[in-house]
C-alpha positions in Angstrom: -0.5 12.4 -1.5 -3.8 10.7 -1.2 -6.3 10.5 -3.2 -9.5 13.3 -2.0 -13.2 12.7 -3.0 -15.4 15.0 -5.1 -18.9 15.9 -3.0 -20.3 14.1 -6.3 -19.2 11.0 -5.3 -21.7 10.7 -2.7 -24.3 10.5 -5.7 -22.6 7.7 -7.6 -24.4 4.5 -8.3 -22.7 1.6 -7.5 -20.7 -0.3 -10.2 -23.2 -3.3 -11.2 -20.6 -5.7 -9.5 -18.6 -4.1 -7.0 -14.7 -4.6 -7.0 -12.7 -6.8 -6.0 -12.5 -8.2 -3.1 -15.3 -6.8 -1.5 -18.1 -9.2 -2.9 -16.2 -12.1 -2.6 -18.0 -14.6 0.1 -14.4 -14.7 2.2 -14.3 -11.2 2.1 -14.2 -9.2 5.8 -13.7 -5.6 6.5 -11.6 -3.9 9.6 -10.9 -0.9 10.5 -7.3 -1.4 9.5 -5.6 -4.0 7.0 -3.6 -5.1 10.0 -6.7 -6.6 11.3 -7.0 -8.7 8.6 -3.8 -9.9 8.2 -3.9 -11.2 12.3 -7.3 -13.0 12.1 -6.9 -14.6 9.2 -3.3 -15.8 9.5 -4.7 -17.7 13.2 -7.5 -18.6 10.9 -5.2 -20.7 8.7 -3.7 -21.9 11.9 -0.5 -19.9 11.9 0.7 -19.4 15.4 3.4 -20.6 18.1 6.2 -22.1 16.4 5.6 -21.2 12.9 7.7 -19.8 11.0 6.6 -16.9 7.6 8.8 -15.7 5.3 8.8 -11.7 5.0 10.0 -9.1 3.1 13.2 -7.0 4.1 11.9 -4.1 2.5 8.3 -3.8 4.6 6.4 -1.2 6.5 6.7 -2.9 9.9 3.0 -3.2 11.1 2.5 -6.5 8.8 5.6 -7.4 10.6 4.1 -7.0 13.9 0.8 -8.3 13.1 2.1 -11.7 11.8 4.3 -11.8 15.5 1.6 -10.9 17.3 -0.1 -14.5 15.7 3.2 -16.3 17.9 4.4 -17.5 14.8 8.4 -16.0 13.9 9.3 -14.1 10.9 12.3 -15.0 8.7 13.4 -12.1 6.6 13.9 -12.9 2.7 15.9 -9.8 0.3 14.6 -8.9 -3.2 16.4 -8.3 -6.2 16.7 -4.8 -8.1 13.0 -5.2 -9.3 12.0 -5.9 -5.7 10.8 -9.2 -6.5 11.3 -12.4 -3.9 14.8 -13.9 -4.4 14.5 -17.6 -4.7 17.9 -18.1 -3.5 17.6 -16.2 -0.3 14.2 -17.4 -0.1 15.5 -21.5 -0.2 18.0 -20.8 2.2 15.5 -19.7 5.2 13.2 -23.3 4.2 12.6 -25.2 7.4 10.4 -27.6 8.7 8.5 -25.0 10.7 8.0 -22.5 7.6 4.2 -22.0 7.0 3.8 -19.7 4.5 5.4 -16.9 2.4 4.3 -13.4 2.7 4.2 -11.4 -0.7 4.1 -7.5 -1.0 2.6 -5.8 -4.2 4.4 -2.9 -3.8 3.6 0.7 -4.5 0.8 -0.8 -7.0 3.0 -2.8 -9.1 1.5 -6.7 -9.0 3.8 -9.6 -8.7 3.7 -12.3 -10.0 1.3 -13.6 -8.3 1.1 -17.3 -10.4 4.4 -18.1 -10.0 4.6 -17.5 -6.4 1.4 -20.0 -5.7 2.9 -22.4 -7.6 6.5 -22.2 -5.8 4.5 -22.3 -2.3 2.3 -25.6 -3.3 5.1 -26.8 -4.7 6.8 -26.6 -0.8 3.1 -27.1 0.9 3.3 -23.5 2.4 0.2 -20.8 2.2 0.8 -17.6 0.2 -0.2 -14.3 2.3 -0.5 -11.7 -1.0 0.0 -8.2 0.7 -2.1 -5.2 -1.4 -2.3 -3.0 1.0 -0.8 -0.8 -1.2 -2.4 -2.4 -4.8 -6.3 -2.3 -4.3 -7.6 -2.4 -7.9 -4.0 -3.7 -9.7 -4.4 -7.2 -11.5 -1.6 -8.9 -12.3 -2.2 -10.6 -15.9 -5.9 -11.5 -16.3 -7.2 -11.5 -12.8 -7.1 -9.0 -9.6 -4.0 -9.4 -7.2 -5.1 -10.7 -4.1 -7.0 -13.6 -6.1 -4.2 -16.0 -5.5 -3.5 -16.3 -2.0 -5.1 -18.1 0.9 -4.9 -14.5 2.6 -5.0 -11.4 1.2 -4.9 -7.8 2.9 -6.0 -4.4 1.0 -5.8 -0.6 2.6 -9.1 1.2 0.8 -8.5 4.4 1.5 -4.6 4.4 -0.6 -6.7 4.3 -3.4 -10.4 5.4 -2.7 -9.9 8.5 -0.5 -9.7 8.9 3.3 -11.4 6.6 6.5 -11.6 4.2 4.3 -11.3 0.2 5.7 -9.1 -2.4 5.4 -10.2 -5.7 3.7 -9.1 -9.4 4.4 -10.0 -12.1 2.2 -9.6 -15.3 3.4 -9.8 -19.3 2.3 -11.2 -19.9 5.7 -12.8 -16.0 7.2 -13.3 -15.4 10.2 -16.3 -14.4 11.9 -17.3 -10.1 11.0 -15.5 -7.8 13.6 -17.9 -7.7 16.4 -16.2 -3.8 17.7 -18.5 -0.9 17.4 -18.9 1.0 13.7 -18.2 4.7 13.8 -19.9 6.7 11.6 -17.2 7.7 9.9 -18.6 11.2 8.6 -15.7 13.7 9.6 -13.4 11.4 7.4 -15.5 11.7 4.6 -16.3 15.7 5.2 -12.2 16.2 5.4 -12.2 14.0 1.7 -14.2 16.2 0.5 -12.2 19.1 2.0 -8.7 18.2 0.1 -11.1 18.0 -3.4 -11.7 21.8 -2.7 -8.1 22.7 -1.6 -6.7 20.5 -4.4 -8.8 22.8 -6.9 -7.9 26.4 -5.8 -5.2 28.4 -7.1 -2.2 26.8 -5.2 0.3 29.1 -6.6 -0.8 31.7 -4.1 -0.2 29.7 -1.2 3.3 28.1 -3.0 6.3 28.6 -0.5 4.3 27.2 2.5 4.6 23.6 4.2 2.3 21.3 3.0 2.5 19.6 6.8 5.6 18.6 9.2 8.1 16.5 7.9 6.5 13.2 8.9 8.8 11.6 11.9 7.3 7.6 12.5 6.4 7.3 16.2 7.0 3.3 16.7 4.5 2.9 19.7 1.8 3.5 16.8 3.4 3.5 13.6 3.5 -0.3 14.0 0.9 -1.3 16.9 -1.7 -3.7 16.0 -4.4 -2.1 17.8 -7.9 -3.8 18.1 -8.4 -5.9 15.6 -11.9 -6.3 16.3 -12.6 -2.5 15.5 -15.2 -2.6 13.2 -14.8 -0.4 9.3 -16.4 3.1 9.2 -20.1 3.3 7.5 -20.0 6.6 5.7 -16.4 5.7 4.0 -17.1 2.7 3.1 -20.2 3.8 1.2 -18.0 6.1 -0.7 -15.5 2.8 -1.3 -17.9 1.2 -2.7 -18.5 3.9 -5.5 -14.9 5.2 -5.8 -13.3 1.7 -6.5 -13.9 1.5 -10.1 -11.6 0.4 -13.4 -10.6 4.1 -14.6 -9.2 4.8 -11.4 -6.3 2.4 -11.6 -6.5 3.6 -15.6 -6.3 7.1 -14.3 -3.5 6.3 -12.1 -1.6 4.5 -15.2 -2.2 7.6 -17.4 -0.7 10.4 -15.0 2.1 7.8 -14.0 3.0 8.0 -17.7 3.4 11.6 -17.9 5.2 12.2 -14.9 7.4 9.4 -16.0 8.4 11.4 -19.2 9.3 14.4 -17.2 11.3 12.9 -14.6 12.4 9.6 -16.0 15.7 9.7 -14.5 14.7 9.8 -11.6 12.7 6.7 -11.2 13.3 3.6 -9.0 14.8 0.9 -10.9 11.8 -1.2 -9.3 9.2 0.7 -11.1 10.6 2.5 -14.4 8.4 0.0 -16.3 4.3 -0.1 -15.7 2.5 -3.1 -16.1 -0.6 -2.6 -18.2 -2.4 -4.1 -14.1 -0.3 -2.0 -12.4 -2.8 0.8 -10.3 0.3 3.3 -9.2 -0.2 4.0 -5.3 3.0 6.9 -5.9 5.5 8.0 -8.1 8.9 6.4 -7.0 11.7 8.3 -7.5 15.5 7.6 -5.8 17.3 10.7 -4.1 20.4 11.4 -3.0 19.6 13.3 0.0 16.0 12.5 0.9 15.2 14.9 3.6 16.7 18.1 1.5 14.1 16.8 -1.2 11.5 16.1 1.0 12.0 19.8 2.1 12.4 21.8 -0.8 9.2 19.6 -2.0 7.0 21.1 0.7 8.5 24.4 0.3 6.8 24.5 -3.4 3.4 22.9 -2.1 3.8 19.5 -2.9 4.1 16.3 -0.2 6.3 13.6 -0.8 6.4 10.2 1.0 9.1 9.2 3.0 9.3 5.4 1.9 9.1 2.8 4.7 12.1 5.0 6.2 11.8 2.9 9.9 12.2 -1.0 9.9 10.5 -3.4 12.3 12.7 -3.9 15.6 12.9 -8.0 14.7 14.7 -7.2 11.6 18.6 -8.0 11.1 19.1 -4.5 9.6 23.0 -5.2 8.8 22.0 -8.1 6.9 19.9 -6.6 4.0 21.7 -3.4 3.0 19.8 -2.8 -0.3 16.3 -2.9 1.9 18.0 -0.4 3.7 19.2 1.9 0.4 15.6 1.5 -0.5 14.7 3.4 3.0 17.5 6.2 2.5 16.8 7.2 -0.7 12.7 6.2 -2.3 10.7 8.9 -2.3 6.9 9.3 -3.4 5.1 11.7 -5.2 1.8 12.0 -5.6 0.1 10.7 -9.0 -3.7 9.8 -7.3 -6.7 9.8 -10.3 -7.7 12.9 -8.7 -5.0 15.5 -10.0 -5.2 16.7 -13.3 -2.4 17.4 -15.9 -1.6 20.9 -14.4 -1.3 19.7 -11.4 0.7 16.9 -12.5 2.9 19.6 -14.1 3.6 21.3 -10.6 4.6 18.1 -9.2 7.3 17.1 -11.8 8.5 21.0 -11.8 9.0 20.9 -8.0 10.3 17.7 -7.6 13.5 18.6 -10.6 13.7 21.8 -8.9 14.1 19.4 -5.4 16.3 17.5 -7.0 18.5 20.1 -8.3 
């Protein structure tokens, strides 16, 4: 499902200007998006008795993190394309409502304009969420570009260990924890690019891994947010995060798109020439039969956000909760090439069927 890194990579030069965010001045790097999404929300002052506007549909640990700041989360629903309702959104407006907290999901920017505009109109701060969009723009400029706070997870798109980044009107100080080294990550990277490459058919039939079951006591704990990024990965980051992998992304999207067009997520059936595809979404009837019969022909799917945070109504958002019954993801990474692409739309309409 994630991307690995050729041993090459270690040899790249560095892109002339690095990507975005990580040159920017209010730019800071954690160990884990989370982090980043903690400090600076109590850096723009969000804590007891504030209230954020969240996402239905969410993974749960921005959840926690933006509790863990004392402030309380009001839960907004999105419509088919999983964009912020207005409506639901004006009906949770208080006098305690800070700020609005916007996912990019799966890649696929938001409008990230209109959104400022409707929170400066209100006098609330927009939080962008890319943890899942590193390297998307959303018309001419990066997502992540608009918000007072923005959040990106590295390693969805560069390969494994890599950090989160924060960016931040107002950063806080670097994370003063220690900074591992980093280097098994980066050796198991490298690994998956020489698994990826042998002849896969032999091993076809065998589990890719244990169907994945969310332990809350971790799946959602903020950790230490001072913990500091890994060095070795994030040297690779630095020369991974180029242009043509979001272009790379786009192109294999396409093609697995004309295979199994039917089977794609309302949401996501049309790409936005920003979009840099973190998965291919696809909507199942029965998701852990697919999930199954997916591993059984050597391919790993992503169970979609299938937990919701605790502080969530769940009753009171039921196409959130269709989303987490039925979304799968399969892989579409800049790292696989077309016949590997073909093995992933043969085994997912053999899954299906």
């Amino acid at each position: 499902m994630w991307p690995p890194v050729p041993p090459t990579a270690t040899f790249h030069r560095p892109p002339s200007e690095l990507p975005f965010p990580l040159a920017e001045p209010g730019c800071r790097l954690y160990a884990r998006a989370r982090h980043g999404l903690w400090r600076g929300a109590r850096q723009l002052g969000l804590g007891v008795g504030a209230e954020v506007l969240a996402p239905a549909f969410h993974h749960g640990s921005e959840i926690e993190a933006l509790l863990r700041t004392g402030a309380h989360v009001r839960f907004y629903d999105c419509d088919e394309l999983l964009r912020p309702d207005p409506d639901s959104l004006q009906s949770l407006m208080g006098p305690r409502v800070r700020a609005l907290h916007l996912v990019h999901y799966l890649g696929f920017p938001q409008d990230s304009r209109r959104w400022r505009r409707w929170c400066d109109e209100r006098g609330l701060l927009l939080f962008e969420d890319c943890a899942q969009s590193w390297l998307a723009r959303t018309g001419d400029a990066p997502v992540g570009s608009f918000g007072q706070l923005a959040i990106f997870c590295l390693y969805k798109m560069a390969g494994r260990g890599q950090p989160g980044a924060m960016l931040c009107d107002v950063p806080p100080p670097p994370a003063r924890g220690p900074k591992p080294a980093g280097v098994r990550d980066v050796v198991a990277a490298h690994a998956s690019w020489l698994m990826q490459r042998l002849d896969l058919r032999r091993i076809a039939g065998q589990r890719t891994h244990a169907p994945f079951v969310p332990d809350l006591r971790t799946e959602f704990a903020l950790g230490d947010p001072e913990s500091g990024p890994a060095r070795a990965p994030m040297f690779l980051a630095r020369r991974l995060g180029r242009e043509e992998v979001a272009e790379r992304r786009r192109a294999n999207y396409r093609l697995l798109r004309e295979r199994l067009g039917g089977l794609v997520a309302p949401a996501f059936r049309e790409l936005p020439p920003g979009a840099s595809p973190l998965q291919f979404p696809v909507v199942v009837s029965d998701k852990p039969r697919f999930l199954e019969r997916l591993a059984a022909r050597g391919v790993e799917g992503a169970d979609a956000w299938p937990v919701y945070h605790p502080s969530l109504p769940a009753r009171n958002f039921p196409s959130a909760a269709a989303l987490r019954s039925t979304l799968v993801g399969l892989p579409v990474h800049h790292g696989l090439r077309d016949s590997d692409l073909d093995r992933v739309a043969s085994a997912a309409l053999k899954a299906q069927g």
